[in-house]
C-alpha positions as CSV (number, residue, x, y, z in Angstrom):
1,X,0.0,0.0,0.0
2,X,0.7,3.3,-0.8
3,X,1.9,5.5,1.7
4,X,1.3,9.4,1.9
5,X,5.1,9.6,1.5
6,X,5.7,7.7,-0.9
7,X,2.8,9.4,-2.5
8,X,4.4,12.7,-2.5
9,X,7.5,11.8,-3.9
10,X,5.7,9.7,-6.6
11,X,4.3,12.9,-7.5
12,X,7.1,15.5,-7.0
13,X,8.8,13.0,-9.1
14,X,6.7,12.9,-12.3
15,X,7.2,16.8,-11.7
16,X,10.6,16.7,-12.0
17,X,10.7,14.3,-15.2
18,X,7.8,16.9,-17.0
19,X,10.1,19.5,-17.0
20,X,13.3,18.3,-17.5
21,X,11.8,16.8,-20.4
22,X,10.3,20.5,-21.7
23,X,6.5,18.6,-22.7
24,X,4.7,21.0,-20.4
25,X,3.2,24.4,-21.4
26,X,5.6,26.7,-23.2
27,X,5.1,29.2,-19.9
28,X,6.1,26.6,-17.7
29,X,9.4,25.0,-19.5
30,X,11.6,27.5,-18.4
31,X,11.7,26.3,-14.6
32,X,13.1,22.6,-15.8
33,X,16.6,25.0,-15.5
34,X,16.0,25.9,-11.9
35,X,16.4,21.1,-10.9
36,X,20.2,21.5,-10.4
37,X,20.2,25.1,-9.1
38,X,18.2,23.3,-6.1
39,X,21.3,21.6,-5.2
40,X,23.6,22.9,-1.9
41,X,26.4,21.3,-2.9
42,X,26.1,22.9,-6.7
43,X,25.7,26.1,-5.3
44,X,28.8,26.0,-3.0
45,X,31.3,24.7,-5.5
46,X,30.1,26.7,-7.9
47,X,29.7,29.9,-6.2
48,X,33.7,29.6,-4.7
49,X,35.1,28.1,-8.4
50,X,33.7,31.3,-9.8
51,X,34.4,33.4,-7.2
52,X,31.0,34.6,-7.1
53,X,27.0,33.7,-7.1
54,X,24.1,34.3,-9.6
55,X,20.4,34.3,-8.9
56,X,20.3,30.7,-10.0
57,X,23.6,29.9,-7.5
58,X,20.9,31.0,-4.7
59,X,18.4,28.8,-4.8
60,X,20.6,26.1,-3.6
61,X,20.8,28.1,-0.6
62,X,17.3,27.1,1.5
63,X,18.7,23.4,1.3
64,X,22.2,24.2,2.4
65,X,20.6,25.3,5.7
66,X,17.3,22.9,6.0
67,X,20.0,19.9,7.1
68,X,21.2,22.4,10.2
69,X,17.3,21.5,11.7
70,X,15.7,18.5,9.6
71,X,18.5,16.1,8.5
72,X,18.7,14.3,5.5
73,X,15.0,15.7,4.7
74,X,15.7,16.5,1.0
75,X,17.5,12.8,0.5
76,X,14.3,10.8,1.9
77,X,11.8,13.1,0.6
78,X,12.2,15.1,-2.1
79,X,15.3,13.8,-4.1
80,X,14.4,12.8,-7.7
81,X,17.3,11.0,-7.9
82,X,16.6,9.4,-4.7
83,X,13.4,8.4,-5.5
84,X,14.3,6.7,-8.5
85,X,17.3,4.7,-6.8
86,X,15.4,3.6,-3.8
87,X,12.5,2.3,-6.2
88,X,15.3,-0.1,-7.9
89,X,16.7,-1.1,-5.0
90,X,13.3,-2.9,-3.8
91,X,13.6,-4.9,-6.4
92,X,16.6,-7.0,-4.9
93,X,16.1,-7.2,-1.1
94,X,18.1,-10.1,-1.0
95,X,21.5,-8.1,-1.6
96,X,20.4,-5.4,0.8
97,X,23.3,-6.1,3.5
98,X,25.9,-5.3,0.6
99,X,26.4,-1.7,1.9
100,X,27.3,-2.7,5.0
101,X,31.0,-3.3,3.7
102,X,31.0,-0.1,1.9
103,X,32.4,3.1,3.6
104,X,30.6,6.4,3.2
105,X,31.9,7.6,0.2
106,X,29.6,10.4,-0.5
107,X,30.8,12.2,3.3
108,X,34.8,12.2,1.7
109,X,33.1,13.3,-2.3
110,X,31.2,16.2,-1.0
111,X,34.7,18.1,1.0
112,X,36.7,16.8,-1.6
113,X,34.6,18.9,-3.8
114,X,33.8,21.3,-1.6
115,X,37.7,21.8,-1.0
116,X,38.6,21.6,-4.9
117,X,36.1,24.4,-5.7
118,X,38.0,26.9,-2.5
119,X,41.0,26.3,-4.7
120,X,39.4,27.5,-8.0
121,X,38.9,23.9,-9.6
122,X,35.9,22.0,-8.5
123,X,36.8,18.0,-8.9
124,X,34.2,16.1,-9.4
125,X,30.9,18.3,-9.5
126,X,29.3,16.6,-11.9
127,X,28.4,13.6,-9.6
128,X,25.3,15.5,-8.7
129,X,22.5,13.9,-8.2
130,X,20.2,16.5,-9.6
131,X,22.9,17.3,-12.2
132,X,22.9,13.8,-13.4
133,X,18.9,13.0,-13.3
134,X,18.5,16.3,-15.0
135,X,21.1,15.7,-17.6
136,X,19.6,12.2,-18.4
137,X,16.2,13.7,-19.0
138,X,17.2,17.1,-20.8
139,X,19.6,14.9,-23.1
140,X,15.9,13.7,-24.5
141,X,14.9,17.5,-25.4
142,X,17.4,17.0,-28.6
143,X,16.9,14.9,-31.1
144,X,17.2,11.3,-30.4
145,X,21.1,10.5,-31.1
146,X,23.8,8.1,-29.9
147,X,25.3,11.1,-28.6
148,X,22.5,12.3,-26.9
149,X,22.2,8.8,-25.3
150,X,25.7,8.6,-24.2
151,X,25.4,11.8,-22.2
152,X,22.1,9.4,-19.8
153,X,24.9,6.9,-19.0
154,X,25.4,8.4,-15.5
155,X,21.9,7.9,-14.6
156,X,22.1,4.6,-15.8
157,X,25.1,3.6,-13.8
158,X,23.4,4.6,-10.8
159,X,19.8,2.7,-11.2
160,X,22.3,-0.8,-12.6
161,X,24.4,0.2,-8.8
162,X,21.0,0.0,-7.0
163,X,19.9,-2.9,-8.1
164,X,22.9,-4.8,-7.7
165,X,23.7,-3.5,-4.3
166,X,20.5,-2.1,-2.9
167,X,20.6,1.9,-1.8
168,X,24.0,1.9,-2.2
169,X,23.9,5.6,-3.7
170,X,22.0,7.2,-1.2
171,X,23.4,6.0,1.3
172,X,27.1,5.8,0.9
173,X,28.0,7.2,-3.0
174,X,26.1,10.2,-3.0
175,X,28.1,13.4,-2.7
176,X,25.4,15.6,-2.0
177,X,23.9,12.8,0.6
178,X,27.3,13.3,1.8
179,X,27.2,17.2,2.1
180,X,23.6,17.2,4.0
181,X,24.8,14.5,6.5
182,X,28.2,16.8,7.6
183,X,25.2,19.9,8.0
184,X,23.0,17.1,10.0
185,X,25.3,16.4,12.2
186,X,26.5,19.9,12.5
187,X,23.6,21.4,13.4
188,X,22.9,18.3,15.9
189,X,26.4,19.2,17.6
190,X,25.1,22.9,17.9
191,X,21.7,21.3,19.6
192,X,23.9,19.6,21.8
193,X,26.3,22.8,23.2
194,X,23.0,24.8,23.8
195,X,21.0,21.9,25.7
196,X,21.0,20.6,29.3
197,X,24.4,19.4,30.3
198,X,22.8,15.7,30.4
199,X,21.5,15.4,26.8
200,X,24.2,13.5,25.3
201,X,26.9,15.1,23.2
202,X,29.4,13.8,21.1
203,X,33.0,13.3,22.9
204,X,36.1,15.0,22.4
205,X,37.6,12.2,20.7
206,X,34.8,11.7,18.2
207,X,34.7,15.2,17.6
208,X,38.5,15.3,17.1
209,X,38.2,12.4,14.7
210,X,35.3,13.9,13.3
211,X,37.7,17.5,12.5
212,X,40.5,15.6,11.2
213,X,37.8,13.7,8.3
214,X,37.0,16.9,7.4
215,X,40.1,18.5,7.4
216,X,41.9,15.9,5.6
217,X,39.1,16.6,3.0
218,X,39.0,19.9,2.6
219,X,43.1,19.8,2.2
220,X,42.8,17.0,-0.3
221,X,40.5,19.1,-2.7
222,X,42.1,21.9,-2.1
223,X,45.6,20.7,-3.4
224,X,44.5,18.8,-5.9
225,X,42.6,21.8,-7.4
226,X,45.8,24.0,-7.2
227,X,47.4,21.1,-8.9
228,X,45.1,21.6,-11.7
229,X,45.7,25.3,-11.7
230,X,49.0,25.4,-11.7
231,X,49.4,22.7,-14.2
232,X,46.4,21.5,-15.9
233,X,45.0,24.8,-16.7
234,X,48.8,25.7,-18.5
235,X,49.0,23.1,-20.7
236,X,45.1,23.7,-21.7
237,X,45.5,27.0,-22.3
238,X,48.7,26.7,-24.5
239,X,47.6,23.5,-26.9
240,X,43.8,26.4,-27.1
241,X,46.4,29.2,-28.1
242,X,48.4,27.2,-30.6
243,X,44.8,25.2,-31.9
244,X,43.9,28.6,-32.6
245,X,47.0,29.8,-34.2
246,X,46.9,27.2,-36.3
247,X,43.9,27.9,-37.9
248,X,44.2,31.3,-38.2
249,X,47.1,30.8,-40.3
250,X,45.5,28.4,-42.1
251,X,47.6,25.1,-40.6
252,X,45.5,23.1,-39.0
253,X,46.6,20.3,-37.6
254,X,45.9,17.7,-40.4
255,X,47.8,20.1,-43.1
256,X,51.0,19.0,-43.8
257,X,54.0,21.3,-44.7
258,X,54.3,20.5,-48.1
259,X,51.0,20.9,-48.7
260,X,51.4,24.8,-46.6
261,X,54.3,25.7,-48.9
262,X,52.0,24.6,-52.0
263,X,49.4,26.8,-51.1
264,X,51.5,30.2,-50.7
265,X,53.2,29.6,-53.4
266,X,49.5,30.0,-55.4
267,X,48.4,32.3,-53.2
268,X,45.9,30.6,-51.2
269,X,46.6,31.7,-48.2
270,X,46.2,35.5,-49.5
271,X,44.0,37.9,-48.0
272,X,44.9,38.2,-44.4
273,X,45.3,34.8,-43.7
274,X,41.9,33.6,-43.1
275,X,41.3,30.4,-44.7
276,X,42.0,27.4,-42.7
277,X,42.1,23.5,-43.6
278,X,39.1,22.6,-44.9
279,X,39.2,19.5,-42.7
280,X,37.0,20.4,-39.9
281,X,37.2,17.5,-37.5
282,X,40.1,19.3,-35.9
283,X,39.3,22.7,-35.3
284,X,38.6,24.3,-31.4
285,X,35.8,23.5,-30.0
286,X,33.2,26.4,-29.9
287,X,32.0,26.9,-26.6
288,X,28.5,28.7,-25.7
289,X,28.3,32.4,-25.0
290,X,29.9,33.4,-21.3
291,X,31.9,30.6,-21.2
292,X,34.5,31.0,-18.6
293,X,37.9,31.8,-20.2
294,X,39.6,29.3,-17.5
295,X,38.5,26.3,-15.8
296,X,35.4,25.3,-17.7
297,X,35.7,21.7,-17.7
298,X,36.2,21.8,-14.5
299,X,33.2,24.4,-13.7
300,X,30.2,22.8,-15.6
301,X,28.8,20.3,-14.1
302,X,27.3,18.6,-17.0
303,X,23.3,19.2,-16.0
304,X,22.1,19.4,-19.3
305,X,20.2,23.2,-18.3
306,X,22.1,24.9,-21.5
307,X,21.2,22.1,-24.0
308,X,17.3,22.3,-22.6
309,X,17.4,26.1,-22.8
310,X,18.9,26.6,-26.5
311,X,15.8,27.1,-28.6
312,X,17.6,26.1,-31.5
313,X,19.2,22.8,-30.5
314,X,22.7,23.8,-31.3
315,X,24.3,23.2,-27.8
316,X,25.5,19.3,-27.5
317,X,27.5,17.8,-25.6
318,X,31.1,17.0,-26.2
319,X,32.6,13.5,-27.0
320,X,36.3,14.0,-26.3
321,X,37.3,16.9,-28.8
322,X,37.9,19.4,-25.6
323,X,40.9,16.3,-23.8
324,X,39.2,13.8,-21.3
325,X,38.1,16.3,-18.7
326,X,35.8,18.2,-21.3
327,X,34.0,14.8,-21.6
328,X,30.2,15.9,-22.0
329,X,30.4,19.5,-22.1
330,X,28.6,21.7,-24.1
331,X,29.8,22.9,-27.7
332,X,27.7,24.3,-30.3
333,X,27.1,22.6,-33.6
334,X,26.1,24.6,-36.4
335,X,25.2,21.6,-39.0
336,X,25.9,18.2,-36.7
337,X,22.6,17.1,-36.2
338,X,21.0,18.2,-39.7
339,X,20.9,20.5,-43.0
340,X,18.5,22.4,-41.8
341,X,18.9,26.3,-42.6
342,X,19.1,29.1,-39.7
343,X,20.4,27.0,-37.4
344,X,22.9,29.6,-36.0
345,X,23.5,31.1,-32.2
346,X,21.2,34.0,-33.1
347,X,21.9,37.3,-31.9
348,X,19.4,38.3,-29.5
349,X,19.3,35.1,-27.5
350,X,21.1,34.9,-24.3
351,X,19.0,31.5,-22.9
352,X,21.7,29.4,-22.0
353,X,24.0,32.2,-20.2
354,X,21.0,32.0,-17.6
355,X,20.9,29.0,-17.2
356,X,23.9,27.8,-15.7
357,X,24.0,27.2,-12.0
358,X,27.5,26.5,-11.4
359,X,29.5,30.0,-13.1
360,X,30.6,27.8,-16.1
361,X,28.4,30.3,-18.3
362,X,28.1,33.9,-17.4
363,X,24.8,35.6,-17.6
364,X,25.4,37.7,-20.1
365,X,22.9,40.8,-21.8
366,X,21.8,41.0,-24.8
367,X,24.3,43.7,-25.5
368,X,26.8,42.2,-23.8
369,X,26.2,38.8,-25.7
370,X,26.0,41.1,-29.3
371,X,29.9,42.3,-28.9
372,X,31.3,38.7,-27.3
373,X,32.8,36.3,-30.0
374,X,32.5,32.7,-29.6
375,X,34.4,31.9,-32.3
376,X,35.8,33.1,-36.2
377,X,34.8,31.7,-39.2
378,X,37.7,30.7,-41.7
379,X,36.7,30.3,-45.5
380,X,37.8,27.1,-47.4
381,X,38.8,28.8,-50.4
382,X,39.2,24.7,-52.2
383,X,35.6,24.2,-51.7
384,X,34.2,27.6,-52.1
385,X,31.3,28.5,-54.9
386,X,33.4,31.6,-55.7
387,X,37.2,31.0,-55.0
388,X,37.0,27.7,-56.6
389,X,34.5,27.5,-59.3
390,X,34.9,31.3,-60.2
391,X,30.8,31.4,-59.8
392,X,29.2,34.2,-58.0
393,X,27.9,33.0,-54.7
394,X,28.8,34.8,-51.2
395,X,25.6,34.0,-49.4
396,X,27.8,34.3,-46.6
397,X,27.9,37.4,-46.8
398,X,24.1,38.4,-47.2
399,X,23.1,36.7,-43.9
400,X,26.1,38.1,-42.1
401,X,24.4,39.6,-39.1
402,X,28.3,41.5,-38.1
403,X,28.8,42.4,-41.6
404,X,32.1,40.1,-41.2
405,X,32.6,38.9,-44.6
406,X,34.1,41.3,-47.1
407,X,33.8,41.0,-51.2
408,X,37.3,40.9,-52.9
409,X,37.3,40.8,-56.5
410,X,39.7,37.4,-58.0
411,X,39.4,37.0,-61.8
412,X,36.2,39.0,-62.1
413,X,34.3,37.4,-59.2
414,X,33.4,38.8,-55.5
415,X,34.8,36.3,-53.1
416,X,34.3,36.4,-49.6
417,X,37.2,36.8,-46.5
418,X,36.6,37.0,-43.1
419,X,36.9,40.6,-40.8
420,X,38.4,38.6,-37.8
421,X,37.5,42.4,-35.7
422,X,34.2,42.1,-36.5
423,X,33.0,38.0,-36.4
424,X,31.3,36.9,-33.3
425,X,31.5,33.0,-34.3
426,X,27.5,33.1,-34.5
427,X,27.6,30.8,-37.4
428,X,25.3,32.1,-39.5
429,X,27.5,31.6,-42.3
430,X,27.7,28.3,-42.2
431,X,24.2,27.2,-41.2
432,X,23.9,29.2,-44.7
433,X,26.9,27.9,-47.3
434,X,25.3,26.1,-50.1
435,X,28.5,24.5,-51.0
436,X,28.9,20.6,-50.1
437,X,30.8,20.3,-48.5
438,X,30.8,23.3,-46.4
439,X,32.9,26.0,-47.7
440,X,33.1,28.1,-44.4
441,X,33.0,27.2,-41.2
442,X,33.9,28.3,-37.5
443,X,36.4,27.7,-35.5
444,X,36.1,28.4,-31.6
445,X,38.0,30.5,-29.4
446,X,40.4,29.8,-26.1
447,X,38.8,33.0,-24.5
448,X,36.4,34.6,-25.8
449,X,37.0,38.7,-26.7
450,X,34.6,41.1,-26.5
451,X,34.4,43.1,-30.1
452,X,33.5,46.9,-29.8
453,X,32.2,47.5,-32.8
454,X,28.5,47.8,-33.5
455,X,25.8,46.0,-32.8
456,X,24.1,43.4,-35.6
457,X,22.0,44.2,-38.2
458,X,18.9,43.3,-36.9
């Protein structure tokens, strides 16, 4: 039988999947961004990563304190996450004394993380539980794609863990589990100092014990995440800077030297020096609008909120073209999914720069968002209509909202180059190229500058 509990969590549940999944009315899809902005622990790292806090990073903020009275409330009834795991688990009693020989994991994950993020680098953030359940349903919202699915694998994970080791998430894995349980006892130590000298309190030696668990994992996060400053956010920046180099010279990495000494010596690489490879499986990664210029991998926590906010289903998540910590964060693909035309990061949209809880994406104004360049297009003069065929075509150029792309005259014809001081990366012109393949096509940015020349053509 039903209880009233299990009732409400049933329900808060089917709630939770609605709008993650963006069916409900359009006026209500817009709070499926505010799931992992609910999260403490989301709201901490983030907010000391980023060395600062959002309206979204507040909302985490009622649950950081409801431990201090009522425990582990959220965990046993409200978590989605929770709710899902503790379903699976019934259906394999038999195994349910497995945990026993598991040590709470989730108590170590959450200071590790919370310790990481003091130090600028958060490890680990993306083990949320409301990151991951809303990741797994947002990853839906796109269309249906291996990639898509690959990004519901943590979910996964956790429902096949339940079920072979009953509760084994919520009650030792889970980092945010882990986070409510230090406030729990916390606020039962501050109970303690303020009650009757009889009502038992912890002793010296368990509170010692207690101080050095915490310690030790608040130091361990916190070196490792200078670690990663000092040396992993280096060597990231310098292979972005060359990466972009490269292609702004027009050497990418699959063009070999002979083939560069060819090319000036006809005069391809004319013009400024705009045209780049025309392989495009090796160019930077084009991150969304307010992207933090250090530390992203390491900020986004892989919730899915940007990719359910874009209204024009360019934000996907990445498959190892941003190094092995960039695993599943967001990138924007101009032509990936489809051929469709004006599918392009259009100039008045900001969406997914509010919807980020952790810092990883700035908010950013629609002003703001109209000077900041997310990338540069680069023209493949070997497959261009014009450069190539000698056949006038720059279509680029006509749906340009930055007027970017200049005319030159070659042999009678306009061709198109790139103004690298006035392209925001919106790729507009490639959404557009009629050539096959593409003839123009954008390549991202290590940081992203902010252009002061005029707003778009509207």
């Amino acid at each position: 039988m039903m209880t009233r509990r299990n009732l409400l969590r049933l329900v808060l549940f089917a709630a939770f999947v609605l709008l993650a999944l963006g069916v409900l009315p359009e006026a209500w899809r817009g709070w499926s961004v505010l799931l992992p902005g609910l999260s403490p622990l989301l709201s901490l790292g983030g907010a000391l990563a980023a060395r600062s806090a959002g309206l979204l990073t507040l909302l985490g903020l009622p649950l950081l304190v409801l431990p201090l009275f009522k425990g582990r409330y959220f965990c046993w009834r409200l978590c989605p996450m929770g709710f899902a795991a503790e379903t699976v688990s019934r259906l394999n009693r038999r195994n349910a004394g497995l945990i026993r020989r598991v040590p709470f994991v989730g108590k170590g994950l959450a200071l590790l993380i919370i310790g990481s993020a003091a130090a600028g680098w958060p490890l680990l953030i993306w083990t949320d539980p409301l990151c991951i359940f809303n990741g797994f349903f947002a990853a839906w919202r796109s269309p249906l794609t291996w990639l898509s699915a690959a990004t519901a694998g943590g979910f996964v994970l956790i429902l096949l863990a339940s079920l072979i080791a009953p509760n084994i998430w919520c009650h030792r894995l889970c980092p945010l589990g882990g986070l409510q349980e230090w406030l729990a006892q916390l606020g039962n130590r501050l109970r303690a100092a303020r009650g009757p000298a009889a009502q038992e309190a912890p002793t010296a030696l368990s509170r010692a014990h207690a101080g050095r668990r915490v310690f030790l994992g608040f130091a361990l996060g916190g070196v490792t995440g200078l670690l990663y400053r000092r040396f992993g956010l280096q060597a990231a920046a310098a292979a972005a800077a060359h990466e972009t180099a490269a292609c702004e010279r027009g050497q990418g990495r699959g063009l070999g030297q002979g083939r560069q000494r060819r090319e000036r010596a006809s005069g391809e690489q004319d013009t400024g020096g705009h045209a780049c490879s025309c392989g495009t499986e090796h160019r930077l990664a084009i991150r969304p609008p307010g992207a933090a210029a250090t530390g992203f991998n390491a900020l986004c926590a892989r919730c899915g909120n940007c990719m359910a906010a874009c209204p024009y289903g360019l934000i996907l998540p990445d498959l190892g073209t941003t190094g092995v910590d960039g695993l599943f964060t967001p990138v924007l693909a101009f032509r990936s999914l489809n051929e469709q035309q004006e599918q392009f990061c259009f100039q008045e949209c900001t969406a997914c720069t509010q919807a980020c809880p952790t810092g990883a994406l700035r908010p950013l104004a629609v002003a703001r968002k109209q000077q900041t360049a997310i990338g540069l297009a680069h023209v493949c003069k070997s497959r261009c209509i014009a450069w190539e065929k000698h056949e006038y075509c720059v279509v680029c150029q006509e749906y340009c909202p930055y007027h970017a792309i200049i005319e030159v005259e070659r042999n009678g014809v306009m061709c198109p180059i790139v103004d690298a001081d006035k392209c925001r990366g919106c790729g507009a012109c490639e959404s557009q190229c009629p050539a096959l393949p593409i003839a123009i096509v954008v390549n991202g940015r290590a940081r992203q500058p902010v252009l002061a020349h005029p707003s778009p053509q509207l």
